[in-house]
C-alpha positions in Angstrom: -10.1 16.4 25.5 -9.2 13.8 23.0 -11.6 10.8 22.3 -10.4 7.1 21.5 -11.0 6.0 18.5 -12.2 2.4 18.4 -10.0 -0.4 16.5 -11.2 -1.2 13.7 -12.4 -4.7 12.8 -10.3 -6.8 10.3 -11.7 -7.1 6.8 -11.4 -9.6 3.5 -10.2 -8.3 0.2 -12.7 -7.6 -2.0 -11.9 -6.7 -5.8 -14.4 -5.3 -7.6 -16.1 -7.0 -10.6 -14.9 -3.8 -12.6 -11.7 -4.5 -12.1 -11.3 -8.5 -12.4 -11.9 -7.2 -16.2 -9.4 -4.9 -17.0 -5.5 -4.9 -17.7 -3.1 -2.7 -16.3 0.4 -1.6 -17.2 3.2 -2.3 -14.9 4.0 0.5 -12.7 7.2 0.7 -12.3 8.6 2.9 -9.1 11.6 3.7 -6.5 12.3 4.8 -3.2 12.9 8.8 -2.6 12.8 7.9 1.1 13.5 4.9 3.8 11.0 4.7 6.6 12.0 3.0 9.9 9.0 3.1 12.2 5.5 1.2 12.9 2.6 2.9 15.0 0.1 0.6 17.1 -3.2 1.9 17.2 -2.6 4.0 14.0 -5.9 3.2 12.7 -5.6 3.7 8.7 -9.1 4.7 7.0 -9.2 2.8 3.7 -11.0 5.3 1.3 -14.3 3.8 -0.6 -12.0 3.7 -3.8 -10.9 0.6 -5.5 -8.6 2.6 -8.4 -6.1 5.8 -8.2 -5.3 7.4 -11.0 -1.1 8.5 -10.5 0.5 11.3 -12.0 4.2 11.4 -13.7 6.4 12.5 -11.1 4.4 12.2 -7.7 5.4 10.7 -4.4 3.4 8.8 -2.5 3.9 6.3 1.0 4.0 2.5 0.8 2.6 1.3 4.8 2.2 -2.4 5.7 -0.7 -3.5 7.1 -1.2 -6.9 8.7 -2.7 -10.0 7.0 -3.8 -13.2 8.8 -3.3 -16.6 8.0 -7.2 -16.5 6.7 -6.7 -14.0 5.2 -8.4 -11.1 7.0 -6.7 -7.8 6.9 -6.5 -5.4 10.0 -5.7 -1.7 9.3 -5.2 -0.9 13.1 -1.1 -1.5 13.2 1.1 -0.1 10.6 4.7 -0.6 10.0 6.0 2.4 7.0 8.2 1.4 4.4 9.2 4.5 2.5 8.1 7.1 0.1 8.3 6.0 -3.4 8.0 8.1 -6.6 6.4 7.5 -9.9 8.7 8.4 -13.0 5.4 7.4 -15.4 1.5 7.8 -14.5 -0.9 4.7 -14.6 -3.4 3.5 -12.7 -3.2 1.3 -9.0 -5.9 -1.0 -8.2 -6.4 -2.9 -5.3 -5.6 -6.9 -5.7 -2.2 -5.4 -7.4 1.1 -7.1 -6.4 4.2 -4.9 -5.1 7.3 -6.4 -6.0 10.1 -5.3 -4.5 13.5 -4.9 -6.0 11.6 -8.1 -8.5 9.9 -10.3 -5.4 6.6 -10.2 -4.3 5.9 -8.6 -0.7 2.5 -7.8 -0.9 -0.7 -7.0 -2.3 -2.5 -3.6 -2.6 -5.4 -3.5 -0.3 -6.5 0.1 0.0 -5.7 4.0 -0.2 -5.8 6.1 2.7 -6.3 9.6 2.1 -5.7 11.1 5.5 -2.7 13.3 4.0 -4.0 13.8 0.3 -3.6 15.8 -1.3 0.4 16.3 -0.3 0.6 12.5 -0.4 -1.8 8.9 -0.5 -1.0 6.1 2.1 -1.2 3.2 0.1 -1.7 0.2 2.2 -0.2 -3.1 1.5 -0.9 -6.1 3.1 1.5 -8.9 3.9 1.8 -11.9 6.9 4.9 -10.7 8.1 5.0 -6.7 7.8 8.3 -5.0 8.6 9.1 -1.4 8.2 11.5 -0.2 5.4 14.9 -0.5 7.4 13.8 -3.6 9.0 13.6 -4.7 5.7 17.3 -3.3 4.5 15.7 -1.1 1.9 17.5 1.0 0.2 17.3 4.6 -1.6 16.5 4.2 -5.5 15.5 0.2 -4.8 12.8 -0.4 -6.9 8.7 -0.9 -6.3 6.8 -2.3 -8.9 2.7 -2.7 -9.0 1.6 -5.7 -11.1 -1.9 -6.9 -12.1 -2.3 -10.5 -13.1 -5.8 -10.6 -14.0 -7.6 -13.9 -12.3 
């Protein structure tokens, strides 16, 4: 017999002090893979990390997550945009920006590890989260992670 799992509650951003002070190279990525699906009820489990540490050549899956106008952040729906790979290591770090194919579309607001170590969920949040044909990607589009210190 299967137990339900309760929602979980929505959540502020929090960067760490830590990371306010460092600098980060751009990371600069593209799409192996287009998603076109969101799950209610998915329930993501952010991990207690604030940075990852990415390898030349891995692939890892970019989800939306929903962000309110006050900015709380609920990890309970998910809409998946794709699989991207990294060509370069480097370091991700929540409070980074994802621009894709050179706009913003979100902010990085967690890693869940429920599929490590074949892949990370990284979870970014945005107002409006679509999935990755909703949103016309495309194979080889690129997916950059930016930090702009504060």
């Amino acid at each position: 017999m299967s137990q339900k799992i309760a929602r979980t509650e929505p959540f502020s951003l929090e960067i760490q002090d830590y990371i306010t002070q460092m600098d980060f190279a751009k990371i600069e990525t593209h799409f192996v893979a287009i998603l076109g699906h969101q799950s209610v009820d998915r329930r993501m489990i952010a991990s207690p990390y604030h940075t990852r540490c990415i390898q030349d050549g891995e692939i890892h899956e970019l989800v939306y997550v929903a962000e309110s106008q006050d900015g709380l952040i609920d990890l309970n729906d998910v809409w998946y945009l794709g699989f991207i790979r990294f060509p370069q290591g480097g370091v991700l770090a929540k409070g980074m920006t994802i621009e894709i194919n050179g706009q913003a579309k979100g902010q990085l607001i967690a890693f869940d590890e429920t599929h490590a170590p074949n892949h990370l969920n990284i979870l970014i949040s945005s107002q409006i989260p679509q999935n990755g044909q909703d949103m016309s990607l495309k194979l080889n589009d690129s997916c950059d992670f930016v930090y702009n210190r504060s």
